[in-house]
N, C-alpha and C positions, 0 to 999 in steps of 0.2 A: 453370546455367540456372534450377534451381528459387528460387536466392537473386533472382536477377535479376528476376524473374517477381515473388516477393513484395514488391520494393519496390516494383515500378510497381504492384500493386494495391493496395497501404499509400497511394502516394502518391492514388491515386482517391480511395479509399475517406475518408481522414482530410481530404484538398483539401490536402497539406502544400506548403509553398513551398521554393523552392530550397535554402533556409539548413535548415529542420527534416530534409528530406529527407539533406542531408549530416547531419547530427546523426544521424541514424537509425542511418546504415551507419559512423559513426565511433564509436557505444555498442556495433556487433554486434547490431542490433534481433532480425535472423534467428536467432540462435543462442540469443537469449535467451528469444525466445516461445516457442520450443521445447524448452528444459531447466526444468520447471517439473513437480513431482508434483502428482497433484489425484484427486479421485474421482469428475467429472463423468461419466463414463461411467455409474457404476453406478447416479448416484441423481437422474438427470435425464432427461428424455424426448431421445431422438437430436439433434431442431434445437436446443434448447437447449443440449444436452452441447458441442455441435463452437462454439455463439459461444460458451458461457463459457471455451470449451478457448483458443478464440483470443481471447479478451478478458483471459488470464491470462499472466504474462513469470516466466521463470523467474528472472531477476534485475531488477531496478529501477535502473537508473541515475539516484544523486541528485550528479551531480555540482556542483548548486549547494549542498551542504551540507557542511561544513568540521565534525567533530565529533572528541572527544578520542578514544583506543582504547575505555577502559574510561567511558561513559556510561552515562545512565537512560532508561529509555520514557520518559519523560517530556520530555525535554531534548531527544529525537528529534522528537516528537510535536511541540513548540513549532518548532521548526526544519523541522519539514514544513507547520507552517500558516503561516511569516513565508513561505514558497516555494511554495505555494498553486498560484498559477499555473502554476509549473513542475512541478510534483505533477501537476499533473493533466493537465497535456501528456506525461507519462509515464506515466501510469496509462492514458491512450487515449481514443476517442473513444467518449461516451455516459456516462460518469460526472458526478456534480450532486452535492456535497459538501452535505452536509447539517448536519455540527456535529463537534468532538471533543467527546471524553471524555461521550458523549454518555449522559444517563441513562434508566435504564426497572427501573422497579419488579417483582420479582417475589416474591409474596407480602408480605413484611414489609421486606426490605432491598432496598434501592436499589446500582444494579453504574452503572456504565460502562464503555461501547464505547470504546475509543483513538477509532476515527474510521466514520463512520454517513454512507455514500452510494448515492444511487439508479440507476440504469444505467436510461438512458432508452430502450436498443435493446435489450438481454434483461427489461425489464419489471420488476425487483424490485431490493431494497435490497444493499445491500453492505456488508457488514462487515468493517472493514482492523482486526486484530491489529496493533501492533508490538514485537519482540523484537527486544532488543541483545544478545543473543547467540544461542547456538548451535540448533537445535530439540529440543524435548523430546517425550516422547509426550502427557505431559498436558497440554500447549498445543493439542490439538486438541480434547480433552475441553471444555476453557474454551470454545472458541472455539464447539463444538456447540452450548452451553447459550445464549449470546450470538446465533445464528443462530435456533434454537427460539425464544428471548423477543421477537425481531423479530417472526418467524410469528404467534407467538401473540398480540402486543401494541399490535402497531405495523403492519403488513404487513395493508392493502384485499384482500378477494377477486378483485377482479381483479388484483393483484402475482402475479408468479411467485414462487416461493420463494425464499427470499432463501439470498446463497451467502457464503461466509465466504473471507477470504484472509490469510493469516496470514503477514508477513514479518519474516524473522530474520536475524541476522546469517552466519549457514550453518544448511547440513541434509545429514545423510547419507540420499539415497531410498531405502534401502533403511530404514531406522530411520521413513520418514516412510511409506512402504507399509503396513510393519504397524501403524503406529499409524491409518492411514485405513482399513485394513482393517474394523474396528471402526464406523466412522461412518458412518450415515445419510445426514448432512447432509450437502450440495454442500460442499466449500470443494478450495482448492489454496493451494502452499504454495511461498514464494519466496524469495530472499535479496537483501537489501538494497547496495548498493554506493556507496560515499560515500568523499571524503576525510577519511581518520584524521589527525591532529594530534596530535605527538608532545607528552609533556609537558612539556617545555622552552617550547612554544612556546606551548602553553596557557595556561603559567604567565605568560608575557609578554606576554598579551593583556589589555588591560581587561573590565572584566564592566560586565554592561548598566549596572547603579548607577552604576558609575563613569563610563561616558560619559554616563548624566544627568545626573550632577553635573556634568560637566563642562559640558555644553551650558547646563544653570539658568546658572553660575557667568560662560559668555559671553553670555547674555542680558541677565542684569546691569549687566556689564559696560559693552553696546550700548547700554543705556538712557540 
């Protein structure tokens, strides 16, 4: 009943159409907004705590992204902006993409954010970590100092405090407890889900270069 229940108020609340709404309950929407560690309780006023609580998935279905096992943030990160769209039809409703690798100065060097979004229903920025692999403790640390430089740099007094989300490729909650134990800062923490690509198969695939050249090569050609 209570599954039942939250897809008809998903489907209200987002306006989703027949096809999204089957997509929803064929990812396991239910199971996944609700396996997610965070510390929004502790370091956020109560109405805030409960939307960021439900504004966070404890897994992310990217199943439009095809990547090798062993990848880089980086190669993720390209692959989650060529999918933009569907990023953020998974991410939910009220996020406003703002830029990757996004830069902000503090004091003498210059850092970048993976990815810098606004949430236009809890009020403040958002800051998405990505990690291809497992979770660490000090990836929460990074991820405070990233949240703070917003507050301090970037983030209107009227923005609520900006909350951090950091997804990896796993995490043990009990290893991600104690490490949030420690922090201040909003954030919670998710695990990513994507199709892995054996190396056989990677290895058989053209790389961007090569389908340029190939397309210059039939341009040519056409002329």
């Amino acid at each position: 009943m209570h599954e039942s229940i939250f897809y008809v108020n998903k489907t209200i609340e987002n306006q989703w159409s027949r096809s999204e709404l089957e997509k929803a309950i064929a990812t396991n929407l239910y199971k996944r907004q609700e396996n997610h560690t965070n510390n929004f309780k502790k370091t956020l006023p109560n109405a805030d705590s409960a939307l960021a609580k439900d504004m966070m998935k404890g897994v992310y279905h990217l199943g439009m992204i095809q990547m090798p096992k062993k990848t880089k943030e980086v190669d993720l990160e390209k692959a989650l902006i060529q999918h933009m769209t569907e990023f953020l039809t998974e991410l939910g409703k009220g996020f406003a993409y703002m830029g990757k690798q996004y830069p902000i100065k503090v004091g003498t060097k210059e850092y970048k954010i993976d990815l810098l979004f606004y949430h236009t229903i809890l009020r403040c920025y958002i800051v998405i970590e990505l990690k291809t692999k497992d979770f660490e403790p000090d990836f929460a640390g990074k991820l405070a100092f990233y949240i703070t430089s917003v507050d301090k740099l970037i983030k209107n007094p009227v923005d609520n405090p900006t909350i951090g989300i950091l997804l990896c490729k796993g995490k043990d909650d009990v290893v991600v407890d104690f490490a949030l134990e420690g922090i201040c800062k909003p954030m919670g923490v998710g695990t990513l889900s994507y199709t892995e690509l054996s190396e056989q198969i990677k290895d058989a695939l053209p790389s961007l270069e090569e389908l340029q050249n190939e397309l210059h090569k039939f341009e040519l050609d056409d002329e």
